[in-house]
N, C-alpha and C positions, 0 to 999 in steps of 0.2 A: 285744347287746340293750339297747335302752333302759331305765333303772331309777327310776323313778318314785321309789322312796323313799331313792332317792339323793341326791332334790332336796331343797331345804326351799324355798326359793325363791325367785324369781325367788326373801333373803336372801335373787331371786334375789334371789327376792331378796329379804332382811328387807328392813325396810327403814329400819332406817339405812341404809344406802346398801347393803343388799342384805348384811350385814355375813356372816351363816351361810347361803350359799345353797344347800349339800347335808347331807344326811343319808347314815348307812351304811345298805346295803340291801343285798337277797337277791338269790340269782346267777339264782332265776329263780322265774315265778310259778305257783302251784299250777294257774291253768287251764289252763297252758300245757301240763299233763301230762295233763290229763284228755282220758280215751280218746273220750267224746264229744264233745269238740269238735275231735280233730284229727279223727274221721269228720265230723263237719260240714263242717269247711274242705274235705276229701276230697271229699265230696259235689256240695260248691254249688260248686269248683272243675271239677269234671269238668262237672255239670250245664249252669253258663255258659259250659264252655268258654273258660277262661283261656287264654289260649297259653302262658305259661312252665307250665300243669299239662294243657295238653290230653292229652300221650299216658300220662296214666295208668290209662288204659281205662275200662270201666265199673264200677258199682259195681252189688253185692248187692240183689236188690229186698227182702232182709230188714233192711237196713241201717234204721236207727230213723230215719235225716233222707229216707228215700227217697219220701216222699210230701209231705216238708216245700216250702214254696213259697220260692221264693228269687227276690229281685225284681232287675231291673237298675239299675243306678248309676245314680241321676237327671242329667241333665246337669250343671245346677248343681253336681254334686259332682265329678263329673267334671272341672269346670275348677278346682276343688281340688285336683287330682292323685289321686283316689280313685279308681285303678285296679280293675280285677278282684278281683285278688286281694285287695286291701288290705278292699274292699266287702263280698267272704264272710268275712273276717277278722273285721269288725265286727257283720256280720249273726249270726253264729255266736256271738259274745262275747255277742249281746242274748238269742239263742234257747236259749245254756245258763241264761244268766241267770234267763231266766225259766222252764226248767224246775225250778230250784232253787227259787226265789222258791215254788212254787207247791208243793213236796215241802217246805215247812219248811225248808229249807238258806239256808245265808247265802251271798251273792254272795262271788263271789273276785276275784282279780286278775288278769289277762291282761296279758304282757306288763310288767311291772312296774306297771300304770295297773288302776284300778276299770273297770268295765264303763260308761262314761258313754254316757247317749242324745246322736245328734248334735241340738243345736239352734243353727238359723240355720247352718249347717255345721259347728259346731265342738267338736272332740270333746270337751271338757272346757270349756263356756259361764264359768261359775263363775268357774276362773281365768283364763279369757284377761279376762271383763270387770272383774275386779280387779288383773288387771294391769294392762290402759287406764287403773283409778283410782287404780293408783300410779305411773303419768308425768304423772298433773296435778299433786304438789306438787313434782316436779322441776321440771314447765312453769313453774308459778308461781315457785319458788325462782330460776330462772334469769332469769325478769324481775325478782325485786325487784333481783337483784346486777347486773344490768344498769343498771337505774336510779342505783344506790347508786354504780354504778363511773362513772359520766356523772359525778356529783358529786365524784367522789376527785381529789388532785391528780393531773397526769399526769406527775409527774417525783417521784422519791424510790420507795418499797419500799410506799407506805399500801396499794397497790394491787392488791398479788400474791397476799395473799389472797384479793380479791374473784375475781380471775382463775382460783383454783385451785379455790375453790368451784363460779367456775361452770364448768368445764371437768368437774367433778363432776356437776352439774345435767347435764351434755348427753350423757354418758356414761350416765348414770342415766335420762335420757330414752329414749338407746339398747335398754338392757337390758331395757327392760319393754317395750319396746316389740316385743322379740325374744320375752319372754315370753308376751306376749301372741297374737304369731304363732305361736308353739310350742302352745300347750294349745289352740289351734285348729286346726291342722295336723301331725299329729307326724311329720316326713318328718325324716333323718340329716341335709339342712342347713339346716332350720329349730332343729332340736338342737344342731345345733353352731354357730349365732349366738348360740342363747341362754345356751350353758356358755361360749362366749369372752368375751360384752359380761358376764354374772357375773362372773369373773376378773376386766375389765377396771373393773369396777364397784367393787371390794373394793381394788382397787390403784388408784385413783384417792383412794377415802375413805383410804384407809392413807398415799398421797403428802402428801393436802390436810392432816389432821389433823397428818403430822408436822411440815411448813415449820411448822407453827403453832404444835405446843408446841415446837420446838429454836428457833423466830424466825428459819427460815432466810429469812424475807422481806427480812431485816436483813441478809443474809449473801448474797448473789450468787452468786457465786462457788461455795460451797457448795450454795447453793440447787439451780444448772444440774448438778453431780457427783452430789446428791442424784437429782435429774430422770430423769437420761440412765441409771443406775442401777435403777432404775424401771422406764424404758421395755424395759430391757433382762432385766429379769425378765419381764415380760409377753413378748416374743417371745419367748424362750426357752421359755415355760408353752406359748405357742400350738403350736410347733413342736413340742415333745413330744408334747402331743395328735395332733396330726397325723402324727406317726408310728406312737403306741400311744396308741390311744382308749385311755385306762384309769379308770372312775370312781373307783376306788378314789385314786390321785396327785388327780384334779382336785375328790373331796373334800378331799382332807387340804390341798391348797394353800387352797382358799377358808377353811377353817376357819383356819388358820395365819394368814391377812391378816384375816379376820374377827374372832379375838381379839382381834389388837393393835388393830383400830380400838377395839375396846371399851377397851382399857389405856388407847390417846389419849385418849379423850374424856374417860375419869375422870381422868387425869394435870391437862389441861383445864381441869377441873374445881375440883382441888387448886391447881392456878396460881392461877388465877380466886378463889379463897376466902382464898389469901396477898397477893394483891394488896389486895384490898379491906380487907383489916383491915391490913394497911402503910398504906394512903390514907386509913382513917378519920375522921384527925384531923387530916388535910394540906388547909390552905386551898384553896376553890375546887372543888379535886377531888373535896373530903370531902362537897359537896351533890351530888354527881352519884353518889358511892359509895354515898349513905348514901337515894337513893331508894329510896320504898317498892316492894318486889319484886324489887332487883336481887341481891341472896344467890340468891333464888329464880333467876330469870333465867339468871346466870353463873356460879352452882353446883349447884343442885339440879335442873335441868332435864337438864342429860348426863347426870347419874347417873339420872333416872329414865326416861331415853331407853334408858339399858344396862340397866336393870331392865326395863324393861317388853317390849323386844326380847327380850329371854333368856326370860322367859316365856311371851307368845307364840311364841315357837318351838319351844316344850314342848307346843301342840299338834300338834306334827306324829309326836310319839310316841307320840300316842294312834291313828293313821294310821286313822279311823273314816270311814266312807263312808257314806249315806244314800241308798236308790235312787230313791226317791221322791220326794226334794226333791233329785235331780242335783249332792248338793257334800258334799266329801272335807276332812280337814283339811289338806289343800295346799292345796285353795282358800281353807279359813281363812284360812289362815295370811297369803295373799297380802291378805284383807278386813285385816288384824290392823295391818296394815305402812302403810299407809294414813295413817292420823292419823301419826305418829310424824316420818315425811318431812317434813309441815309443819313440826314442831316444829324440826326438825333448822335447815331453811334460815332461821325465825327466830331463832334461838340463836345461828346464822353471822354474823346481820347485827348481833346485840345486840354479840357478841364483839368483834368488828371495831370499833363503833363503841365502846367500854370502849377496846380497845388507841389508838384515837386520842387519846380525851381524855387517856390515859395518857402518852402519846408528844407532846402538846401542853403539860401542864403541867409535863413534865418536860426540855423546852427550854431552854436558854437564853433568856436575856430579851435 
C-alpha cells in the first residue's frame, strides 16, 4: 500500500535538490478500516459491475449506500487509467467524506493520501502543480550552466563542475517531473518513477556537492572511482526496491544521502569563508573577495539554504489537510521548495566563478 506520509517530497522532493524526500509513516489508514466505506466500495462495485468484483452477489437493500447514486467513470478519466474499481474507490473516499464533514467529524485518510477532489483529473491538483513549479528552477538552472559552460575553457578540470551541476539540473528536472505525474495519477509505476528519480535526485546532489568540496574536479582519476561508485549505489538501491518494495529501506536511504547533502553544503560553506579571509589582503584577488555581498553570496546563503530546507520540511509533521481549499501540507511543502532551487543554481554559478578567479591568481605567472 502506498503511504503518503512516507513521502515529504518530491525533498522529492525538498528541494535543495529534493534533499529529505520521505517521512516515517503508518502501516495503514483509518479509512481504510472504516466499515462504511468498505460497504460502499461493496456496493458501487457490485452495482457497476466491476469485473474483477462482479461475482460478489447482491447486496442488502438495507445496506446505508443502497439507494446512493454512483456515476460512471467519465471517459476523460478513463484514458487516465481510472478503472472501475479504482472510480468507486474514490467516489466512496468523497461520499464518507462528506457524511463526516456534515456529522462534525474531521476527514481521514484513505489509503495513506487525504481524500482530495479530482480537478482537471488529478487527484491531488495542489502538488502535482507545485511540482511543475519546482522543475522551472531546475529548467532555468540547467540553461544558466549551459551558457556559463559554452564560455569555460574546454581543456583542463574548470569545467566538470559546470557538468555535474548540470547533470543535477536534468535529473531534478526528471524527478519532479515524475512527481508531478504521481499526485496526478497514483498508479504503482507512476510511484515507482517517482521514489527512483528521488533517490536518484539525492545521489546526484550528494555526487555534485562532493567532487566540490574534496576538488575531485582537480583529481581525475579519483573523480571517475568516485563516479562509477555512485552509479553503483544507485543500481543497487533500485534493484532492492524491485525485489522488496519497502518504504521503510527507501526512507532511511533518502534521509541518509539527504543529510550529507546538508553536511556539503555547510562544509562549502566553511571552505568558502576560509578562503576569503586567506584572500583578503592578497592583491587583485583581495578586490573581488572583498565585494560587497560576497560573505553573503559564498557563505551565508548554503547555510541559510540548509536552514531554511530543514524548516520547511517541518511542515509536513504537522500533516494538516484543508477540504475546502484541496491542499495538504505535502503540497506545502512541495510550494515551500520552490524559491530555494533558485537560490541553489545561483550560488553553483557564484562558487564556480570564486574557484576560477581563485585558480587564476594562483597560477603561475
Amino acid at each position: 500500500m502506498r503511504k503518503r506520509r512516507e513521502r515529504i517530497a518530491r525533498m522529492k522532493h525538498c528541494s535543495i535538490l529534493s534533499l529529505v524526500p520521505l517521512l516515517a509513516g503508518v502501516l495503514c489508514s483509518i479509512g481504510d478500516r472504516l466499515g462504511e466505506f468498505v460497504e460502499c466500495n461493496r456496493v458501487c462495485r457490485v452495482r457497476r459491475g466491476c469485473e474483477q468484483h462482479g461475482g460478489e452477489g447482491a447486496f442488502p437493500d438495507d445496506s446505508p449506500f443502497a439507494a446512493y447514486t454512483f456515476v460512471d467513470t467519465p471517459a476523460a478519466y478513463r484514458a487516465l487509467l481510472w478503472d472501475c474499481s479504482a472510480d468507486c474507490d474514490y467516489q466512496c473516499q468523497q461520499a464518507i467524506t462528506h457524511q463526516r464533514l456534515l456529522a462534525g467529524e474531521p476527514p481521514v485518510q484513505f489509503h495513506g493520501k487525504w481524500p482530495f477532489v479530482r480537478m482537471l483529473g488529478m487527484q491531488e491538483f495542489f502538488a502535482s502543480l507545485f511540482s511543475v513549479a519546482n522543475f522551472v528552477p531546475h529548467l532555468q538552472g540547467y540553461r544558466q550552466l549551459r551558457r556559463e559552460l559554452a564560455r569555460a575553457p574546454s581543456v583542463g578540470g574548470s569545467s566538470v563542475l559546470l557538468r555535474k551541476y548540470q547533470s543535477l539540473a536534468v535529473v531534478g528536472m526528471l524527478a519532479w517531473i515524475s512527481s508531478a505525474v504521481f499526485h496526478a495519477r497514483d498508479m504503482p509505476l507512476t510511484e515507482k518513477l517517482d521514489y527512483f528519480f528521488a533517490g536518484a535526485t539525492v545521489l546526484a546532489g550528494f555526487h555534485a556537492l562532493y567532487i566540490r568540496v574534496r576538488r575531485l574536479d582537480l583529481a581525475p582519476t579519483r573523480r571517475r572511482c568516485f563516479s562509477l561508485a555512485v552509479l553503483l549505489v544507485f543500481v543497487l538501491h533500485i534493484v532492492r526496491l524491485y525485489r522488496n518494495w519497502n518504504y521503510t529501506y527507501n526512507m532511511r536511504f533518502n534521509i541518509c544521502f539527504g543529510l550529507l547533502q546538508y553536511l556539503l553544503l555547510l562544509l562549502q560553506a566553511l571552505q568558502n569563508f576560509g578562503s576569503l579571509r586567506r584572500q583578503r589582503q592578497k592583491a587583485g584577488l583581495g578586490l573581488y573577495a572583498q565585494q560587497p555581498g560576497m560573505q553573503f553570496q559564498l557563505v551565508l546563503v548554503p547555510v541559510l539554504l540548509v536552514l531554511y530546507t530543514g524548516l520547511a520540511m517541518s511542515s509536513e509533521l504537522f500533516d494538516f489537510f484543508s477540504y475546502h481549499w484541496q491542499i495538504d501540507s505535502h503540497a506545502l511543502w512541495h510550494f515551500l521548495t520552490v524559491a530555494p532551487s533558485f537560490m541553489l543554481y545561483d550560488f553553483f554559478l557564484k562558487d564556480y566563478r570564486y574557484l576560477n578567479t581563485l585558480s587564476s591568481h594562483s597560477a603561475p605567472e
